[in-house]
Structure formats: structure tokens, C-alpha cells
N, C-alpha and C positions, 0 to 999 in steps of 0.2 A: 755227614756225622757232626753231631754240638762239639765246641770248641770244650779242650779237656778243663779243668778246673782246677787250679793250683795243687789241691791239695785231694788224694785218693782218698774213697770211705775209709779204706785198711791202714791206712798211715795213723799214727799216736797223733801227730799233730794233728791230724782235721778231727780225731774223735777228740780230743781235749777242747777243740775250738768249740766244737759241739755243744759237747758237755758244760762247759762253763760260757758258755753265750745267755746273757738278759732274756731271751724268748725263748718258747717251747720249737724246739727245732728237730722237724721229726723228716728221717730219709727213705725214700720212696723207691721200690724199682718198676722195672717197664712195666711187669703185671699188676703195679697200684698197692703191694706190700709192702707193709713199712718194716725195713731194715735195721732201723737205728732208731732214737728217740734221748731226749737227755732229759733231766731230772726235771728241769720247766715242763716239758708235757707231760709229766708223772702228775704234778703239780697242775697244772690246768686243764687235765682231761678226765684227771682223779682214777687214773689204772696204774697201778706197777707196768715197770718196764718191761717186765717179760709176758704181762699181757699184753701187750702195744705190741712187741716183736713178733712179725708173723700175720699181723692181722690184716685186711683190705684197709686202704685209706680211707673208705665210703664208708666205714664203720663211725667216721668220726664227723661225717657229713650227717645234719638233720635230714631225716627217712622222706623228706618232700621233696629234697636235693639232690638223694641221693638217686637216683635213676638217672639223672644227667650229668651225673660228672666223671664215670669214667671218657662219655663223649670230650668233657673237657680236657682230663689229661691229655687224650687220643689229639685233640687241637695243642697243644704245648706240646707234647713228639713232636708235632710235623712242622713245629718252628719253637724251636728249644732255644730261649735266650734269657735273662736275668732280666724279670718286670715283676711288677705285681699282679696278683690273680683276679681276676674280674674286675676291672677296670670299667666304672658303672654303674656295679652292680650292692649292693647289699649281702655281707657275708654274714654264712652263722655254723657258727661249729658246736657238735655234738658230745656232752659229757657221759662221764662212765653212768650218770645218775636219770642220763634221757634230755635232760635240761639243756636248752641251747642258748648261746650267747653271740653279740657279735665281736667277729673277728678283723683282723687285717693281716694277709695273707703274701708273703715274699718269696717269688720262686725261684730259684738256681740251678741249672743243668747241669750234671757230675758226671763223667765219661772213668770207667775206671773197668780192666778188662775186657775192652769191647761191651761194656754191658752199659746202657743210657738208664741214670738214676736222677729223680730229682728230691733236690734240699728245698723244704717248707719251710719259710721262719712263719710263727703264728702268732701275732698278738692281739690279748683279747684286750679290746676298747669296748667292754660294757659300761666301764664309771665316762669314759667321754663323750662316750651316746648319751647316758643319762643327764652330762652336763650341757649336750648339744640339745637334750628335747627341753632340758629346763629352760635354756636360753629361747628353743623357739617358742615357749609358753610366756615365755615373758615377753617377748615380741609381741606376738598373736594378740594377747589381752591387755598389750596397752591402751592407753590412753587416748594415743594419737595415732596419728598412720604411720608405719615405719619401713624402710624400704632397705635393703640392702643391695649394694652394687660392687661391682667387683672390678679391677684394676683395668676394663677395658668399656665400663660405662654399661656394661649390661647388668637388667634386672635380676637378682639371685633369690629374694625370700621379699616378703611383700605378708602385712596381717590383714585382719578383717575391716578396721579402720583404715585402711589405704583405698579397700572396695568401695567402700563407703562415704570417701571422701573424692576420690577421683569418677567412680560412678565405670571403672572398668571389675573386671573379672578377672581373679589370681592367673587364671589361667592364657590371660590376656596380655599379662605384663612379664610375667616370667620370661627369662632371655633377650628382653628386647631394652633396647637403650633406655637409659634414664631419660633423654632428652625428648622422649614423646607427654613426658610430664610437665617440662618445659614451655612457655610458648615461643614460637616460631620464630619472633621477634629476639627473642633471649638467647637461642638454643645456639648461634654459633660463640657468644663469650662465655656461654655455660662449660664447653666444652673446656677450655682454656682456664675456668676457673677448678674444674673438678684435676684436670690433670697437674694444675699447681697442689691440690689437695693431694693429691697420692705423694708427690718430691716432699712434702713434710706433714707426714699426719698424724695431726695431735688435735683431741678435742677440741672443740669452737664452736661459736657459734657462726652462721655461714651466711656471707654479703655483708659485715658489717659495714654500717655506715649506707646501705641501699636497701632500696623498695624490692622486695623479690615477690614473686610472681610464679603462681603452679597452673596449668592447663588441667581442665577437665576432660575429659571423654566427651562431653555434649559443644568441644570448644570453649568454653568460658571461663576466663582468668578469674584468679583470686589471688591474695596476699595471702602469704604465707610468712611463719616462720620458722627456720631449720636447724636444728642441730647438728654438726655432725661427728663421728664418734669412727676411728681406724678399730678393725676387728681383727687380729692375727686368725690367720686359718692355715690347712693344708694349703691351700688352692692359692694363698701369700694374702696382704693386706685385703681386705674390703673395707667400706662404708658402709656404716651403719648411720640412716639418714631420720631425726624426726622430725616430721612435718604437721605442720599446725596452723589450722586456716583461723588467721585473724581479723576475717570479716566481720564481726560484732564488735569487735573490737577497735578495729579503727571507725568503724561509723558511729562506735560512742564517744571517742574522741573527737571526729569530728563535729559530733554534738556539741561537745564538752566545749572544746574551742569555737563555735560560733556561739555559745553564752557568755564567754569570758570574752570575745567579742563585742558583743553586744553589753556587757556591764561594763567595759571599757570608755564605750562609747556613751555611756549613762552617767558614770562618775566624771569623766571630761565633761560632760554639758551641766552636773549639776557645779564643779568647780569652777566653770567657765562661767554659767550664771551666779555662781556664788559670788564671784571676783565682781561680773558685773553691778550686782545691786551693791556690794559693798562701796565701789566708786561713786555708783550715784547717790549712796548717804554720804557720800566725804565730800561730794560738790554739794549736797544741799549744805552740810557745815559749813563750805567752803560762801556759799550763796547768802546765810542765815551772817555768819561773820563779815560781812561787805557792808551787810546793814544795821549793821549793830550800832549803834551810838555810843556804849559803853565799854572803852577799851580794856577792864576788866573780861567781860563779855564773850569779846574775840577775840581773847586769849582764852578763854576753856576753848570754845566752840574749834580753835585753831587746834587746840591741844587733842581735843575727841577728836578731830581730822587725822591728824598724825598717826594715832591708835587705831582708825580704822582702817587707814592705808598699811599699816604693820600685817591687821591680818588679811587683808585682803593680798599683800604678795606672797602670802603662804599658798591661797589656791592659784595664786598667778604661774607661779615655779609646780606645783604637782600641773596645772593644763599642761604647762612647756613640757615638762622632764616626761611624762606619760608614768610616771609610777607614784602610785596612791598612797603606798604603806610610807615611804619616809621621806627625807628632804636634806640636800646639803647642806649641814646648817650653816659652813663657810659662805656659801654664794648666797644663802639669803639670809648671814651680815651685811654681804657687800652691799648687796642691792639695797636691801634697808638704808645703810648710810648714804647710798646715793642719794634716794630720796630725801633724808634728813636733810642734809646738805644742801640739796638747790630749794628744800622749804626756809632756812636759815640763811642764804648766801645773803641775803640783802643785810641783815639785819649784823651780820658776825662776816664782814669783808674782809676782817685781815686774821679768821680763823683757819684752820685745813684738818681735815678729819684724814684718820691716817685707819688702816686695818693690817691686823697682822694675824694671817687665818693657818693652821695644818695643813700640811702636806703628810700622807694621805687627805680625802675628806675624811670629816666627820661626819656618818648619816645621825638624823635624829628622826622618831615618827612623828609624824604629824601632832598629835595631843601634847609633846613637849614642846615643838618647835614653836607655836604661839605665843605661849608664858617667856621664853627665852626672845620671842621677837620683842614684845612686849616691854619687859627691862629694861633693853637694850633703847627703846622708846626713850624710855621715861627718865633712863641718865643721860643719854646723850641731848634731847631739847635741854634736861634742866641744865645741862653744862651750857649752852648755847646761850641760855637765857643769863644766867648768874654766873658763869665762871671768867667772863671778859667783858668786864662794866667799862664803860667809856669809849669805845672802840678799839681796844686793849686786844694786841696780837696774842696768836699761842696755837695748840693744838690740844683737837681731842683723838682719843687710839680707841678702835678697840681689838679687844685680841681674842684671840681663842686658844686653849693651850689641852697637850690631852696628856691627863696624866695616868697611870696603872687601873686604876679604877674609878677615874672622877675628871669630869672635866672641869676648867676653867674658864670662866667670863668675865671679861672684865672691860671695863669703860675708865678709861682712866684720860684727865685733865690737866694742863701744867698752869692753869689758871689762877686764881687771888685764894683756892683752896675754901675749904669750909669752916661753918661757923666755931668760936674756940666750944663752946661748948654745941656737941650737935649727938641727938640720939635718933636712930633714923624711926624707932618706933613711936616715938611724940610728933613728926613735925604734920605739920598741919596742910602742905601740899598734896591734893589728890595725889599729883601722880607719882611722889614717893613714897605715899601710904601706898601703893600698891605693890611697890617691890618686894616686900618681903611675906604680901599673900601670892607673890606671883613663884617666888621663891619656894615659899612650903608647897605647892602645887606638882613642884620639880624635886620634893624631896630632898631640897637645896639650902643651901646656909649664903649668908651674906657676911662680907671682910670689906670695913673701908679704914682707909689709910689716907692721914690729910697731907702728910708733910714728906717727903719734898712736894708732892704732888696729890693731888687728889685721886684715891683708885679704890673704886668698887671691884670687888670680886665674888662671882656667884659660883662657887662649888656646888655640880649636882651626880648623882652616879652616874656610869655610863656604862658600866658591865654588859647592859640588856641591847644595847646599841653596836649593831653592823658597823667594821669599817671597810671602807671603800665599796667598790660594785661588788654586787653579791653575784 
């Protein structure tokens, strides 16, 4: 005999429990008559109650179902215990109007005068079916392949783009591990990686930071990339997986980067030649000024040396550094002044050139950093030349300073200073008439200061200008 049930049909207490229970709760006896019924199945079967009382349970079974299911009650008698009905199966209960909908079905065994009754809870999930088919339409017709997996690695729901992408048949993959998707090579850290997915699952993208890798049906690997997405269900979390073969993808990238390869290696040789031929004009200056007889002469010819060795260490530092767009313009001060210095050491022996550069760098791009190598030319020889007559000690600086929106350049001398009257736009030295077209180039202003000391200053903007590594 089924174990009795707390509470008798006859008792107030189990009919009020009844009656005011959230689901249509309708009570059955051994011949399949319903007994009982509470205002929820008046309401979702659409009969008054006292049509319901009396009637066969099979009345409320769709007419397709209904020839096998008293065989099912007859299986619930001969093992009467609290589950759900059909287990498996697809339910659908029948309205007063014909119309059938699906159900989910809760049975409980009632012992009350020797007589075996069962209690149906019925709820109808037609709006969750509806949102269960929208979702697998939405699956189905995506984009991409999509696969669902469930808390123990096997295959649950798979679209038309999964067919189509792995080259198997729905009916191929349903139930069977994920990790036949896998290759074989991957499949035992797969396992490892998906069971850390279920201890926290929260949207992601899956492998970051790694190459992943899907198996086809014919054996052959592809890159992939995967979404993956926890799905609450009956059945507890699943995976909801998209997968997306980005074989055109990386072999356009890999295009992409053997061009940008290969232009790397184009702008290096033309920098690299560029530096070259510009050295071999500074030795022929250098060659042309040896035989000069007119030391006027071999002082231009030395001065256009200087200017060419200026921009030729602009392509010197882009070969070294390997990046084209800019240039630090701190380290090619320094280097500049090297140069300067051991062209001058002879001549200025108890001079010392001093640099006082930012920390961060300052980048500059290429098209400004010339004009500014430049300048820096053309004050620093003319300091060398004129600011320590007789072999007269001192120093020259230069600095670099970065202010909110503008940097500063300056060359500045503690030298005999300049003339009382001096306008930099009259004098008659090439290479000071060129400062201040080198200046508007830079969209820059010039500031000189004689006293205590000599100091040019070239304010130019810098807004547009990266600082440090990008």
C-alpha cells in the first residue's frame, strides 16, 4: 500500500491547501475520476467546477493521448511515489474549448479510507515553450555555429551553422562530448578549462590570451573564436558556446603583416641609404674644404658639413630605433652635440657643451625634428665660433624643457654675449638667417636674452606630439 499523505482529501486543511495552491490542482481516484479540483483548473481548463467533478481524467488528456493513459495511471498504482509525470516526455493538456497546450505535470499519492487517490499539480508552460522555441530560433539562425553543453561536457542543442562548420550531422553530435570538437592534442586541458567555466560562469570570451583550435569531422584543425555564455535551465547551468572560424582572418593578417614586414624592411634601407649618401656629401665637403686655399671658403663648406651631418642623424636614430613616425628628440640633442663637439674640440679646448634634456622623452615626428636639429646647428657652431674669442673658457647648454602646451629650446652661452645692438632678422650670417625660417616651419617664435648670458629660446607647440612609448 502507498505511504499515507499528511493530510486526508476530507480534512479542511488539505482542501484549503488545494484550493489556494498557485497551480491547477485537480484529485484523481483509482478509476481515473476527478474528485476535487480548485479554482486554478476552473481557470486553466476553462470548466466550472462541478463540470470537472465526476468526470474521467482522460477528458482533459488531448484525444491522441488519450487511449494510453489510463495504461499510465495503471503504471503509477503499481509504484505510487511523488515524481513528475512523464519524465522524457512532451506534455499537453486538453481545454474545455478542444485547444491543447503544454503542461508540467506533479504527482502525489493520497491513501485516505483505504481508497488509493492521486493529487495532480498542472502547470501550464505555454509562454516558456514559446520563449524556449524563440531561443532555439535564435540559435538555429544565427550567424555562427552554436553549441550548447551541459554541466557534464556533453552536446545538448547544436544549429545549422555548427553542420556546416564542423562538416558533422545534428544527429551526430547530440549527446556526445564537446571534446570530439576539440583536437586531440587540446582535448585533455579543454576539459580542465571548461570545468573551471561551470565553478564561475559569467560571460567571456574563452582562451584569452591563446591560439584555440576546433577539429572538423574530416580531422582538420582551424582557428577559432569562442564565446561563451551560462544558460540557467531546468536541467542547472549550461553553455551556451559561439564559435567562429577565423581562417580568413588570420591569413589576412598574416598578409597584412608580412607587407608591414616587408615596408619595414624598405623604409630601413631607404633611411639607411639615405644616412649613407648624406655622409658621403659631408666627406666630399669635408674633402672640397681640405683644398680650399680660402679660409673663408672652408668655413661655409665646414658649416654645410655640419648641416648635413645634422640631418643625416635624424635617419641614423629612425635605422637604430626601428620606428619611422617619430624620434626622441632628447637623444638626438645629445648625439647632435656629440658631434658638434668633437667637430669644434680643436678649435674651443677649454669650451664644454653641457645638455639638460626631459625626463619622460619628448617624441617629435620626423618633419619637425630636422628644423629643430637644424637650430640647434646653427646656435651652437655660431656660439663656438664667436662666443669665446682668444681661447677664452666657458660653456655652452642646451636644454629642452616641456611646458602644458609648447616646448622649449634653447642654446644658451656664458660667453663675451652679443652684439649691443643685434636684430636676429638683419644679420648677414647664413646660418642665422636661417633660424627663424627654421622657426616658422615649427610654427615657432624665437626669445634671445644677452645679459647675463646669451640664450636663445625656440617656443614651438607640442599638443600634437606623443609623450613617451606609445
Amino acid at each position: 500500500m502507498p505511504e499515507a499523505a499528511p493530510f486526508l482529501p476530507d480534512s479542511d486543511s488539505f482542501r484549503k491547501v488545494v484550493e489556494w495552491a498557485p497551480n491547477a490542482m485537480v484529485l484523481v481516484d483509482e478509476t481515473g475520476h476527478i474528485v476535487l479540483a480548485n479554482a486554478q483548473a476552473e481557470r486553466v481548463f476553462g470548466y466550472n467546477r462541478e463540470e470537472l467533478l465526476g468526470q474521467l481524467i482522460e477528458n482533459l488528456v488531448p484525444e491522441r493521448f488519450a487511449g494510453k493513459h489510463p495504461g499510465f495511471r495503471k503504471g503509477f498504482s503499481a509504484d505510487p511515489h511523488p515524481r513528475p509525470m512523464g519524465i522524457g516526455r512532451d506534455l499537453f493538456a486538453r481545454r474545455r474549448d478542444g485547444s491543447e497546450f503544454p503542461v508540467e505535470i506533479g504527482l502525489t499519492p493520497i491513501e485516505s479510507d483505504n481508497r488509493f487517490m492521486v493529487l495532480a499539480s498542472i502547470v501550464d508552460i505555454t509562454e516558456r515553450k514559446r520563449l524556449e522555441e524563440r531561443f532555439r530560433r535564435v540559435v538555429e539562425y544565427a550567424p555562427s555555429a552554436m553549441v550548447m553543453v551541459d554541466s557534464s561536457g556533453r552536446i545538448i542543442l547544436v544549429n545549422a551553422q555548427t553542420e556546416q562548420l564542423f562538416g558533422f550531422l545534428r544527429s551526430a553530435l547530440i549527446g556526445e562530448p564537446i571534446e570530439m570538437l576539440v583536437p586531440k592534442r587540446l582535448g585533455h586541458e579543454h576539459v580542465h578549462y571548461r570545468n573551471g567555466f561551470f565553478k564561475t560562469p559569467l560571460p567571456r570570451p574563452m582562451g584569452v590570451g591563446r591560439d584555440l583550435f576546433a577539429l572538423r569531422a574530416d580531422g582538420t584543425e582551424f582557428p577559432v573564436e569562442i564565446g561563451l555564455n551560462p544558460i540557467e535551465t531546468d536541467e542547472g547551468v549550461m553553455t551556451l558556446a559561439s564559435i567562429v572560424d577565423i581562417t580568413e582572418r588570420r591569413r589576412a593578417q598574416q598578409k597584412l603583416e608580412k607587407a608591414l614586414e616587408e615596408k619595414t624592411v624598405l623604409l630601413n634601407e631607404v633611411h639607411h641609404r639615405v644616412k649613407n649618401n648624406l655622409q658621403v656629401i659631408a666627406s666630399l665637403l669635408n674633402l672640397q674644404a681640405t683644398h680650399a686655399g680660402d679660409e673663408k671658403l672652408r668655413s661655409i663648406l665646414s658649416e654645410s658639413q655640419s648641416r648635413v651631418r645634422a640631418m643625416a642623424l635624424t635617419h641614423q636614430l629612425l635605422y637604430e630605433r626601428k620606428d619611422y613616425s617619430r624620434i626622441d628628440l632628447g637623444e638626438y640633442l645629445e648625439r647632435l652635440a656629440q658631434l658638434l663637439f668633437s667637430s669644434y674640440r680643436e678649435e674651443s679646448v677649454y669650451v664644454t657643451l653641457r645638455c639638460v634634456l626631459p625626463s619622460p622623452p619628448q617624441f617629435l615626428d620626423f618633419d619637425r625634428a630636422i628644423p629643430c636639429g637644424l637650430i640647434v646647428n646653427e646656435l651652437v657652431t655660431n656660439a663656438f665660433k664667436h662666443a669665446f674669442p682668444g681661447g677664452r673658457s666657458g660653456e655652452v647648454c642646451i636644454e629642452l624643457h616641456q611646458n602644458e602646451n609648447e616646448l622649449e629650446l634653447v642654446v644658451a652661452d656664458n660667453g663675451v654675449g652679443l652684439p649691443a645692438v643685434f636684430n636676429l632678422a638683419s644679420v648677414k650670417s647664413l646660418g642665422l638667417q636661417l633660424v627663424p625660417l627654421l622657426a616658422d616651419q615649427l610654427k615657432g617664435s624665437i626669445s634671445i636674452v644677452s645679459t647675463p648670458q646669451t640664450r636663445f629660446s625656440l617656443y614651438f607647440p607640442v599638443d600634437t606630439y606623443p609623450r613617451g612609448p606609445s
